[in-house]
ROZAKE-25674 format. One record per residue (C-alpha): residue number from 1; chain; x, y, z; residue in one letter. Coordinates in steps of 0.02 Angstrom, whole numbers, plus 50000, padded with zeros to 5 digits. Layout:
! ROZAKE-25674
  resi  chain      x      y      z  resn
   NUM      A      X      Y      Z     A
...
This chain:
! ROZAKE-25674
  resi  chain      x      y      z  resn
     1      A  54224  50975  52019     X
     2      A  54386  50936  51919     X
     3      A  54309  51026  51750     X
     4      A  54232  51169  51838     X
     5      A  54401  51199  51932     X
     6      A  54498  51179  51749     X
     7      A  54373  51287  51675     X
     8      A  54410  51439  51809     X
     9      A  54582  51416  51771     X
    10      A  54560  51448  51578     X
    11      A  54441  51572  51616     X
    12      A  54581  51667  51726     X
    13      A  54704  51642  51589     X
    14      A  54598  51712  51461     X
    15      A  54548  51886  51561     X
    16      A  54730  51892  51604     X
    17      A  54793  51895  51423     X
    18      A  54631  51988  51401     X
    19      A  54706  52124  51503     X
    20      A  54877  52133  51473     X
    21      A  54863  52142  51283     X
    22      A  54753  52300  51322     X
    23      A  54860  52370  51419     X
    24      A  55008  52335  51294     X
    25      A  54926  52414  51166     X
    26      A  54890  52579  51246     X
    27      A  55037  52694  51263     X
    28      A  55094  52763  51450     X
    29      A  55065  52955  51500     X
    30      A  55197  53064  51428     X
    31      A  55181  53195  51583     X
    32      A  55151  53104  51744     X
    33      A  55190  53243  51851     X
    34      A  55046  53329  51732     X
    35      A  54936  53190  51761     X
    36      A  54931  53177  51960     X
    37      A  54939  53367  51955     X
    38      A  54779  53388  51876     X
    39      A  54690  53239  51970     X
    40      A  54778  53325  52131     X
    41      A  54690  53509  52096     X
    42      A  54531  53432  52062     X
    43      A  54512  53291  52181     X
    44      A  54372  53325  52276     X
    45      A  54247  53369  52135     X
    46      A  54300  53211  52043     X
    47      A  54270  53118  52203     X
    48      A  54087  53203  52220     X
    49      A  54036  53154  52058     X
    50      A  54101  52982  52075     X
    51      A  54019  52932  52228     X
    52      A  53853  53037  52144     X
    53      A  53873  52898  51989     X
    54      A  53927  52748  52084     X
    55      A  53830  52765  52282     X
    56      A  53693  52881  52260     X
    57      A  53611  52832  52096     X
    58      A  53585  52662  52179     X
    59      A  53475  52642  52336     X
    60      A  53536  52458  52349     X
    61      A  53726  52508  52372     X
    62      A  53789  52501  52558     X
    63      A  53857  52662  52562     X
    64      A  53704  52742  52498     X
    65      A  53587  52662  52655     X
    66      A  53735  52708  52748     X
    67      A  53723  52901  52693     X
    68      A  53517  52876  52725     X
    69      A  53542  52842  52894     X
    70      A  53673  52963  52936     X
    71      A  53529  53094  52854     X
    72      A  53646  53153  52733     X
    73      A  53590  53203  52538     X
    74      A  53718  53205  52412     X
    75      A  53688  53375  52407     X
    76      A  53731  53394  52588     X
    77      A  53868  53289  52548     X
    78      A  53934  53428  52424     X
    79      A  53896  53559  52540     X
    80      A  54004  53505  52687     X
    81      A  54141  53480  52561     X
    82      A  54147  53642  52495     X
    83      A  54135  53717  52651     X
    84      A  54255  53621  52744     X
    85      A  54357  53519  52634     X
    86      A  54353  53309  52609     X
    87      A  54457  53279  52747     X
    88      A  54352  53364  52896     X
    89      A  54203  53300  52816     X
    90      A  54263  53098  52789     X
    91      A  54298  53124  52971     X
    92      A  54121  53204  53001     X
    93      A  54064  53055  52906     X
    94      A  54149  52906  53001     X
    95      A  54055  52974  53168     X
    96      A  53889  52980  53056     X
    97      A  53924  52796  53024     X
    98      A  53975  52810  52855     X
    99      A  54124  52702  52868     X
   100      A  54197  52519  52861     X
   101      A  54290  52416  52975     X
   102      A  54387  52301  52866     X
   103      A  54285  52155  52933     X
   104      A  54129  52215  52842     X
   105      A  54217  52258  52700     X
   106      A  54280  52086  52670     X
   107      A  54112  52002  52731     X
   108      A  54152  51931  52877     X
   109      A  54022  52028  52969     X
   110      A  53879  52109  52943     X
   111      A  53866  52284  52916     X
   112      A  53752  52362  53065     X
   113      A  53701  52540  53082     X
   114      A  53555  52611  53185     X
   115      A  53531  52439  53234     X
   116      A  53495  52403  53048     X
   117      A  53584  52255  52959     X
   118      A  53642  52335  52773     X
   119      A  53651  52195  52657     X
   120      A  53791  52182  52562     X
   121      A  53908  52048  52436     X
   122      A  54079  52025  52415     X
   123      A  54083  52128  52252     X
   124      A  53975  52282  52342     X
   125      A  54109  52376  52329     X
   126      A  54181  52344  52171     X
   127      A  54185  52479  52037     X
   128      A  54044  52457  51909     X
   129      A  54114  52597  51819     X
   130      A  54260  52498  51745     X
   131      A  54265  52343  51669     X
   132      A  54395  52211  51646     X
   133      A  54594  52238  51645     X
   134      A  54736  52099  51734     X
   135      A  54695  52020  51886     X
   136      A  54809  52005  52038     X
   137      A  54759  51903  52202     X
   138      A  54781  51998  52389     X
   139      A  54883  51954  52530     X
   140      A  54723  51924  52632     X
   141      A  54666  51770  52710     X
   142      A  54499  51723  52629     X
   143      A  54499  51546  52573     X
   144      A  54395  51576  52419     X
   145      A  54519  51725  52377     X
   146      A  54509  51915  52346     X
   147      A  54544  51928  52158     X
   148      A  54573  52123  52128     X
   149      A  54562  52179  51918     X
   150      A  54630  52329  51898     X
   151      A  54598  52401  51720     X
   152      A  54697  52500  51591     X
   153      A  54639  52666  51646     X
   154      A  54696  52636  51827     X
   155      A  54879  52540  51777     X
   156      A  54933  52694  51672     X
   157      A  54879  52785  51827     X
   158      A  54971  52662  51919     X
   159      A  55138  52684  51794     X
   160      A  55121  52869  51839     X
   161      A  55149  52851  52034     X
   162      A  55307  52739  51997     X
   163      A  55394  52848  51851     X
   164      A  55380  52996  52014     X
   165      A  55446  52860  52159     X
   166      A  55594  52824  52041     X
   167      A  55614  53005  51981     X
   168      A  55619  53048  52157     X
   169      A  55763  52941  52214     X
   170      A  55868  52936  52032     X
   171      A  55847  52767  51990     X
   172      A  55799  52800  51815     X
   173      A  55951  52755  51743     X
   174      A  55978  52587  51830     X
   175      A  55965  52419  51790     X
   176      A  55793  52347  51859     X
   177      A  55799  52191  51956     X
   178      A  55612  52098  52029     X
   179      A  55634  52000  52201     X
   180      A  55436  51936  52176     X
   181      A  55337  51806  52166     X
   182      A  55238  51729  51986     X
   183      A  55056  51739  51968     X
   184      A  54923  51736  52076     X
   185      A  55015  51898  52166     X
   186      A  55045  52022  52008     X
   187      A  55157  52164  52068     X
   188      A  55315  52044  52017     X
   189      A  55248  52039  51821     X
   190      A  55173  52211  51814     X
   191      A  55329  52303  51904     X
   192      A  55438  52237  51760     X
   193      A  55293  52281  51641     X
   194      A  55290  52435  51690     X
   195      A  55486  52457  51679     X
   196      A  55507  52389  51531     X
   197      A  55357  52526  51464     X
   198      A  55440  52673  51560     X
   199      A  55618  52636  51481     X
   200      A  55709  52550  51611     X
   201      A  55843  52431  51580     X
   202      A  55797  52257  51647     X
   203      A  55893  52129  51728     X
   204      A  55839  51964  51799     X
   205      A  55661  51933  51903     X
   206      A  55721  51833  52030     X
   207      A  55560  51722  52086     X
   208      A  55515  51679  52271     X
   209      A  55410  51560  52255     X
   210      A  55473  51395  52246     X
   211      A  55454  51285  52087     X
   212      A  55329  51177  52174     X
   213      A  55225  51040  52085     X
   214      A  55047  51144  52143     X
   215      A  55114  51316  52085     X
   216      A  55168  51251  51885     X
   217      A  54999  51324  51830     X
   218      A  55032  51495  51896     X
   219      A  55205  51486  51813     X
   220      A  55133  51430  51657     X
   221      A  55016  51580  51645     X
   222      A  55169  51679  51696     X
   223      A  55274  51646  51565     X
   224      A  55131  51656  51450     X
   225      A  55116  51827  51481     X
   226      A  55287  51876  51485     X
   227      A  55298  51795  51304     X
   228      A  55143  51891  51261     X
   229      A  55224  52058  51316     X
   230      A  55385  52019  51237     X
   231      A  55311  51999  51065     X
   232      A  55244  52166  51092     X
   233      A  55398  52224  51112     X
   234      A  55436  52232  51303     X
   235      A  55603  52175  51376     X
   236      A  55532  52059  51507     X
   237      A  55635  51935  51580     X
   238      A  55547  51764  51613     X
   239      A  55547  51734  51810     X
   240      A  55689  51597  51876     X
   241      A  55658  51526  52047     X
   242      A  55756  51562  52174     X
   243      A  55833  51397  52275     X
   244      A  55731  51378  52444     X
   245      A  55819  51460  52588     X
   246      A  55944  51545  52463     X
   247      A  55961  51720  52410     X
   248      A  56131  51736  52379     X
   249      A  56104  51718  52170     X
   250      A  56033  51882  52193     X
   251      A  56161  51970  52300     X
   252      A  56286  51874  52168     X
   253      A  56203  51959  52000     X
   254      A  56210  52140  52089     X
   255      A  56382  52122  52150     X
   256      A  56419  52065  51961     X
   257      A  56336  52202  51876     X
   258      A  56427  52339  51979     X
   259      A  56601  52252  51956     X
   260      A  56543  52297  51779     X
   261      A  56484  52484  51824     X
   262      A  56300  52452  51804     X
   263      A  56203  52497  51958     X
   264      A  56049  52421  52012     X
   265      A  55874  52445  52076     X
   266      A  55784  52317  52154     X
   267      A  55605  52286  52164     X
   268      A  55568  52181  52336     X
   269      A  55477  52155  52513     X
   270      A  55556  52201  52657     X
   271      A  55584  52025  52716     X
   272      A  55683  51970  52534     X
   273      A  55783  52152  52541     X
   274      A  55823  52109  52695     X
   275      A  55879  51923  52645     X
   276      A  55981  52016  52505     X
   277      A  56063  52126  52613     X
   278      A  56091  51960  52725     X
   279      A  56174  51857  52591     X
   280      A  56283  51981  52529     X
   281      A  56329  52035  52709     X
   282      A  56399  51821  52709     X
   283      A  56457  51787  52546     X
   284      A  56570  51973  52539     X
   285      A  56458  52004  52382     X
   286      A  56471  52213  52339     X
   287      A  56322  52280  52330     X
   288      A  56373  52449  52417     X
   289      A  56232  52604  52332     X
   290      A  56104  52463  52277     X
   291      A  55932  52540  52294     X
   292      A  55795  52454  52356     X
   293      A  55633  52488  52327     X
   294      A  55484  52397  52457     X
   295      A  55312  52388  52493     X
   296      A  55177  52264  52561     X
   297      A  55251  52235  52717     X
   298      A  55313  52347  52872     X
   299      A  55478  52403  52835     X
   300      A  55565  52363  53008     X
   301      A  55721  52441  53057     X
   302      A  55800  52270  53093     X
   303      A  55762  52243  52917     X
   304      A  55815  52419  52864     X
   305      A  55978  52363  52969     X
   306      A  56019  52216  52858     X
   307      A  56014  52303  52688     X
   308      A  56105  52458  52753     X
   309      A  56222  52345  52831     X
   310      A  56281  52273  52663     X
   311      A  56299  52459  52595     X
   312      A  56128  52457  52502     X
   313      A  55979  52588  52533     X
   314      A  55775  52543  52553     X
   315      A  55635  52663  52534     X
   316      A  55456  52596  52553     X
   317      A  55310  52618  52480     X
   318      A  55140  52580  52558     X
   319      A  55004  52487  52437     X
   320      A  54840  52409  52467     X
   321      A  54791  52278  52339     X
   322      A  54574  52347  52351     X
   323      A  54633  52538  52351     X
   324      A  54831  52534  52258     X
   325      A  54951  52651  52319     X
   326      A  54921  52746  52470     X
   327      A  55122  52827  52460     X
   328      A  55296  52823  52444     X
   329      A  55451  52859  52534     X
   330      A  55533  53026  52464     X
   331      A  55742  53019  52453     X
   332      A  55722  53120  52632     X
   333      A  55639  53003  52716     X
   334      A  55795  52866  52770     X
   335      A  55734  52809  52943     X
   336      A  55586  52739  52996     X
   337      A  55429  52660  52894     X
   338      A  55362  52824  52820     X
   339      A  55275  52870  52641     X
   340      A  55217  53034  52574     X
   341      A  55014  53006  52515     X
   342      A  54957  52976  52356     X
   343      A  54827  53119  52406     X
   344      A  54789  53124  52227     X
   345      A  54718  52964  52210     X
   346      A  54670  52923  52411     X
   347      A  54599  53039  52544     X
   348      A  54688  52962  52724     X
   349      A  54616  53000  52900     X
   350      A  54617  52911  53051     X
   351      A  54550  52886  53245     X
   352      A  54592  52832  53400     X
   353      A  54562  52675  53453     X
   354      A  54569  52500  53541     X
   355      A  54676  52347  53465     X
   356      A  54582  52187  53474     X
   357      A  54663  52057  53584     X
   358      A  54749  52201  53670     X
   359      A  54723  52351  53791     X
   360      A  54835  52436  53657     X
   361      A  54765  52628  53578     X
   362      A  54815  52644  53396     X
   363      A  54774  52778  53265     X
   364      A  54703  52697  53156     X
   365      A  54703  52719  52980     X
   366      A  54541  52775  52853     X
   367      A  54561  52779  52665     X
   368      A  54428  52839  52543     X
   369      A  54473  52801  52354     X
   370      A  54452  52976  52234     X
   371      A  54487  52878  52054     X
   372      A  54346  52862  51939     X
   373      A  54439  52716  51878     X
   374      A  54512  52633  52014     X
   375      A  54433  52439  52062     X
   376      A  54337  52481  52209     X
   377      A  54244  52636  52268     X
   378      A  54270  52631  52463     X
   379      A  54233  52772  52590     X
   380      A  54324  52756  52760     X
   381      A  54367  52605  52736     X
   382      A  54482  52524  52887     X
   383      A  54613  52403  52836     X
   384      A  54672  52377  53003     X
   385      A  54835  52485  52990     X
   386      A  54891  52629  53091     X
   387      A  55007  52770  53079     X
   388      A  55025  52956  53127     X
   389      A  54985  53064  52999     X
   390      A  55074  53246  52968     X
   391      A  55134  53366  52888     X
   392      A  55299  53308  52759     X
   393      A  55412  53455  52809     X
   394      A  55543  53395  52664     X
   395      A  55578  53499  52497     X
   396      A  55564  53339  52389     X
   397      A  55468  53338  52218     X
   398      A  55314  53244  52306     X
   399      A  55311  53408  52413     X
   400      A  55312  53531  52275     X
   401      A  55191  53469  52186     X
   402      A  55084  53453  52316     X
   403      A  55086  53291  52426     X
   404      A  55135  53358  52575     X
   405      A  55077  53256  52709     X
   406      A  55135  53078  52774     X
   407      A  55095  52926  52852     X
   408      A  55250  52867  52979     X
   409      A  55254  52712  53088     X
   410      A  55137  52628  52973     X
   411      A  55106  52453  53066     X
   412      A  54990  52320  53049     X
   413      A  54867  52282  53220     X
   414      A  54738  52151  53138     X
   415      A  54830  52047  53025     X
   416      A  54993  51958  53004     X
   417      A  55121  51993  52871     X
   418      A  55265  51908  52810     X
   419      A  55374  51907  52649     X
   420      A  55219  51996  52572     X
   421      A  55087  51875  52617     X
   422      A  54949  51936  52743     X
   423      A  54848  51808  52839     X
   424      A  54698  51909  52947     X
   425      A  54711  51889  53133     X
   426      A  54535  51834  53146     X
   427      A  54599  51666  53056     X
   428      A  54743  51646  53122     X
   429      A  54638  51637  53305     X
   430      A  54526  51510  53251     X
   431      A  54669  51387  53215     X
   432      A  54749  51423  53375     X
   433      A  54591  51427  53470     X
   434      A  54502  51265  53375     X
   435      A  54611  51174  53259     X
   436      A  54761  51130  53349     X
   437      A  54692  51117  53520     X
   438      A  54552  50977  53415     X
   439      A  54709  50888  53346     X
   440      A  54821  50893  53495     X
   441      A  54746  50944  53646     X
   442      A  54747  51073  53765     X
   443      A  54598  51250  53790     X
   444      A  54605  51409  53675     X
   445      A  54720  51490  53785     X
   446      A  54890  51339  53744     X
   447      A  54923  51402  53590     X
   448      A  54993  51558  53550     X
   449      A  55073  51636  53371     X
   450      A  55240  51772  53408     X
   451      A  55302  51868  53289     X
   452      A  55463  51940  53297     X
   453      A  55599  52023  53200     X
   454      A  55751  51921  53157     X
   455      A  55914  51991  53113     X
   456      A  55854  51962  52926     X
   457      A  55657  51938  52915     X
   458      A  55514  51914  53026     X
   459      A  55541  51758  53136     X
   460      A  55378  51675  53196     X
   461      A  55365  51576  53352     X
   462      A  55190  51459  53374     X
   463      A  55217  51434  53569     X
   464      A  55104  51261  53618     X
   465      A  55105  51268  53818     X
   466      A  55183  51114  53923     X
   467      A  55025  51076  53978     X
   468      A  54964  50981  53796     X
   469      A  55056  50826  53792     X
   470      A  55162  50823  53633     X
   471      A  55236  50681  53542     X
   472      A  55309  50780  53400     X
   473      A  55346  50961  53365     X
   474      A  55356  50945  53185     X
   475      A  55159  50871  53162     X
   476      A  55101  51025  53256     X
   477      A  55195  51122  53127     X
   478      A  55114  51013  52978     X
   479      A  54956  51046  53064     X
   480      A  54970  51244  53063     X
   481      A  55052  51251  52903     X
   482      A  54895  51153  52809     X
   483      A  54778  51258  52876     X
   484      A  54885  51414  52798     X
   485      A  54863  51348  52649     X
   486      A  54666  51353  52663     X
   487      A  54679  51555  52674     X
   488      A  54713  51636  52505     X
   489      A  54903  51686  52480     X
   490      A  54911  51523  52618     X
   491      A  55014  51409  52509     X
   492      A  55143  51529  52471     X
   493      A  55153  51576  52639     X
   494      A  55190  51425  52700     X
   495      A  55307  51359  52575     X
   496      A  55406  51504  52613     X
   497      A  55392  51484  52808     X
   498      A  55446  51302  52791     X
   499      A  55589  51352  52674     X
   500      A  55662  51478  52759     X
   501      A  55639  51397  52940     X
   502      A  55541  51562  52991     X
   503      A  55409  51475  53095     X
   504      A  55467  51389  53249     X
   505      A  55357  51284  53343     X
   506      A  55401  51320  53546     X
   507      A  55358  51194  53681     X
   508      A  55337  51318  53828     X
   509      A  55194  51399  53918     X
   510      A  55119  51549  53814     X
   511      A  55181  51714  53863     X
   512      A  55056  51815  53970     X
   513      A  55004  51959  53836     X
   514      A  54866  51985  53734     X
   515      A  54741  51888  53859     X
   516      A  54847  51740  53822     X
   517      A  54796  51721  53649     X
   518      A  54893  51809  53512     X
   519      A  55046  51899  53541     X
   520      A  55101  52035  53443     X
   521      A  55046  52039  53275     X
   522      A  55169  52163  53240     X
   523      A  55052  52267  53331     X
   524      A  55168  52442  53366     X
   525      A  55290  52387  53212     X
   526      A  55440  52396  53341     X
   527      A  55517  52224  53295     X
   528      A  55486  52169  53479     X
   529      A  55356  52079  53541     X
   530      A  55251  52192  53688     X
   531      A  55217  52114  53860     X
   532      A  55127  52177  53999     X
């Protein structure tokens, strides 16, 4: 077990220098306005004949029993398309049955149509069009891990979308500073990739993860590849961890630099803006005009609060580790957790319907990838996010050339997320329902996660009901904690959670929500949690 577990390792180190030399070696797009423009114009006939390469040439693919059943040809398919346009007909499609919930698209059920079980794998969905490229892991909660390889056709594509975000809110000509994590999570390596390829001037990467004895692997292959893009010329800084608890060297280095008239951009989640913001806010650390720049996690206006408070701006940005960027906040768009699409690249719809654990009616969210390149080939795919979407009524560049419509209140109704780490709902029942009431007693119903907004980041509250007889608080935290690290993205997670103090374990009676189980997983993104 010990070799095969080494061997996976060097095998991951391997397809990771694999990647990045390939992607070092290939120069970015000159014109990325060009670029999206032209995948923009002709996004629905590059979709057709992608699904025509990828679903319908292969009876055996999901999608293509899917489209059987539904009694639709890909000729039909092309028909409705033309005649109505991709939108109306993914829509047309999802009450056909042509559609995911995110459940079935990670495995964890089985997908069911016509009272027919499709079979399907873990990698159903995967691209077969594109091969290889750098891996990244996603914030999901899969113990054996989603590992997501994005090749060098889709990171150029990638390096496109962010050259427009930052041309968008003039940031070009600042200094570039990462808030992220090392390897297995790649957005903090790749974002200082890709502004070290697109001409930015680089400061620091300021690490999140703690220099733990069971991460030093993933920093080794870090710095590996920083040293590997370095001697191809890139300006990457190595990461340096962060002390736990402690963001102040952060707030410290931007203050520094604009004593010295360099401005800054910083690369971040919500929850470490916010702890930026925080810092300098209590150490009288300048960092009035900063830009922030964050994605994977609902940007919250108490967290919005705490970086505006310090005289700092945020705009998010709205990925998906299987799909990539769904948008991007335009310099209009200052309140709120908002993002033009990426309609280029992803074709967004949504429908009414029922949170689970709740009586709650969310609009939720649909995305169907259009890149022949991209790592998966998904059509209404649910990731268990909502949102309203509209028309963007702003004259920004995303409007003129041509992403006019938005996604606002983007929230999360079916997993938890935290400092960029996602763990799914469904797992996060099944400790509160089995583990902890096995270890320390009690029914499925004493146990019960909260999460709320702090002043600075998202504060979570595991409530154990005064009916289980406790001894300590702090094992029943242990307890909760190990299992997190089961889930992929799990032992971050909770060596953050510990480290920051952001899970509090509550001995009270549950709070009478959510059928008693789970309340709030950031369900309506309001910062509060909803009772009833």
């Amino acid at each position: 077990m010990a070799s095969r577990e080494l061997w996976n390792k060097l095998d991951y180190y391997r397809r990771m220098i694999r990647g990045m030399r390939a992607l070092l070696k290939t120069p970015p797009h000159r014109d990325a306005e060009a670029v999206v423009g032209y995948q923009l114009a002709h996004r629905e006939e590059i979709w057709l004949d992608l699904v025509g390469r990828v679903i319908f040439s292969d009876p055996g693919h999901p999608y293509h029993q899917m489209f059987r059943l539904a009694g639709c040809t890909h000729e039909d398919l092309k028909a409705a398309v033309e005649r109505d346009g991709l939108e109306p007909t993914l829509a047309a499609l999802h009450k056909a049955g042509v559609y995911l919930s995110h459940d079935e698209f990670k495995g964890k059920t089985p997908i069911v149509r016509s009272n027919r079980v499709i079979e399907s794998k873990t990698d159903s969905f995967r691209n077969p069009l594109v091969k290889g490229g750098i891996e990244s892991t996603s914030g999901g909660s899969r113990s054996a891990g989603t590992r997501i390889s994005r090749a060098v056709p889709s990171r150029l594509y990638g390096e496109t979308h962010r050259w427009l975000r930052w041309r968008e809110l003039g940031v070009e000509d600042r200094e570039f500073v990462s808030v992220k994590p090392v390897l297995p999570a790649a957005d903090g390596l790749m974002g200082c990739v890709t502004a070290s390829r697109l001409n930015l001037r680089l400061g620091p990467w300021f690490s999140t993860m703690t220099a733990s004895l069971d991460a030093s692997h993933y920093r080794f292959a870090t710095n590996c590849l920083v040293t590997l893009a370095r001697a191809y010329g890139q300006r990457i800084p190595y990461p340096r961890c962060l002390p736990a608890n402690d963001f102040s060297p952060v707030s410290a280095w931007i203050a520094q630099r604009r004593r010295q008239g360099v401005p800054c951009v910083v690369s971040a989640h919500p929850s470490p803006s916010a702890r930026v913001g925080a810092a300098a806010s209590e150490k009288g650390h300048d960092i009035r005009d900063t830009v922030f720049l964050a994605g994977g996690e609902a940007l919250t206006e108490a967290r919005r609060r705490a970086v505006e408070s310090a005289g700092a701006r945020i705009f998010p940005s709205y990925p998906i580790s299987e799909i990539g960027g769904i948008g991007s906040a335009c310099s209009r768009m200052t309140t709120g957790n908002s993002v033009h699409i990426y309609e280029d690249s992803v074709a967004v719809i949504s429908y009414r319907r029922t949170a689970p654990l709740s009586d709650v009616e969310v609009d939720s969210l649909l995305f169907t990838t259009l890149l022949e390149h991209g790592p998966c080939v998904v059509i209404n795919v649910e990731m268990d996010d909502c949102g309203i979407i509209e028309p963007a009524d702003c004259d920004c560049s995303y409007s003129r050339l041509g992403l006019r419509r938005r996604i606002r209140d983007i929230a999360s109704f079916g997993k938890l997320t935290g400092i960029g780490v996602t763990l799914m709902g469904t797992d996060v029942i099944r400790v509160l329902e089995e583990v902890l009431p096995a270890r320390f007693g009690g029914g499925v119903t004493d146990y019960q996660l909260v999460e709320r907004d702090g002043e600075v980041q998202a504060k979570l509250e595991l409530r154990v009901s005064r009916r289980v007889n406790l001894t300590s608080l702090e094992e029943v935290k242990d307890c909760f904690l190990r299992e997190l690290r089961k889930f992929e993205g799990g032992a971050g997670a909770s060596r953050i959670w510990r480290d920051t103090a952001a899970l509090e374990v509550v001995h009270d009676d549950p709070l009478v929500t959510l059928r008693g189980k789970v309340l709030s997983l950031h369900l309506m993104g309001s910062g509060k949690a909803k009772t009833r």
